[in-house]
N, C-alpha and C positions, 0 to 999 in steps of 0.2 A: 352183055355188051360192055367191054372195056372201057375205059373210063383216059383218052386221049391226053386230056390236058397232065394226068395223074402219071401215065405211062412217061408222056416227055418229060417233064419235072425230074422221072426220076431214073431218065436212061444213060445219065452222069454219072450216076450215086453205085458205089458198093454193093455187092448185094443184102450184106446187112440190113445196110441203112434204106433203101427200099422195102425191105421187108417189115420195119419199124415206121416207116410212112405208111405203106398200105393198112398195117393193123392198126395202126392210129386212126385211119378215117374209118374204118370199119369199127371201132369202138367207138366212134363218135355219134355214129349211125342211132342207136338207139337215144340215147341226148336228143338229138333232131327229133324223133318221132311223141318224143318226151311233150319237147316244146312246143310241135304241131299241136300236140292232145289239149295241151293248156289255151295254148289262141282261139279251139276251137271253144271253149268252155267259156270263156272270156268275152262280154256280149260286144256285139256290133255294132262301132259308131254308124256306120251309113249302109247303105243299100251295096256296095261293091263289097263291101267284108261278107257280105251274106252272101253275093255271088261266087267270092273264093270258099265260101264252106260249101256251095254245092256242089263244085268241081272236085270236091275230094273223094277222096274213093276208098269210103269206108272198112275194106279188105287190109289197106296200111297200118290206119291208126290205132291206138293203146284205147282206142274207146268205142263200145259198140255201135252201129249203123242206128239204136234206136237214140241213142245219146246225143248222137248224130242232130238227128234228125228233132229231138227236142230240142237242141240249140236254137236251129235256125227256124225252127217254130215260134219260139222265144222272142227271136232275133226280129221277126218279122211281123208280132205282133205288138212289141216295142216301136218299131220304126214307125205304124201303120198310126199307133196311139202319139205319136209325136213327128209329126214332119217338120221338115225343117222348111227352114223360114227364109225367104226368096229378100233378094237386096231388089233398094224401091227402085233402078230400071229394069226389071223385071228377067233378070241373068240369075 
């Protein structure tokens, strides 16, 4: 699936310099998946960071499905061990 925003950006540009934009984000690519690996490893302040680790979809990431899935085992026996603490009108 083409990437729209990326095509018009660069349907001005030389073909050079399109070709050094596209391999740019395409080398970037791995970085991103880098950084994904690291946040998943990285414990979870609150119950929605736990919910963005299950929506991932272990087939992407630079780290195993079981890695995975210790995380937010982790994640959620942390949370369970420390709930957070309600303001006195009861919000």
């Amino acid at each position: 699936m083409p990437n729209n925003a990326v095509r018009a950006a660069a349907e001005g540009m030389p073909e050079i310099n399109r070709r050094r934009l596209l391999l740019g984000l395409a080398s970037a690519l791995p970085l991103y998946w880098e950084a994904v690996a690291n946040l998943v490893r990285t414990p979870a302040p609150d119950a929605a960071a736990v919910m963005w680790k299950r929506k991932l979809n272990p087939n992407y990431l630079l780290i195993t499905a079981e890695e995975l899935a210790e995380a937010i085992a982790k994640d959620e026996a942390f949370l369970a061990a420390h709930p957070a603490k309600m303001k006195r009108d009861g919000r």
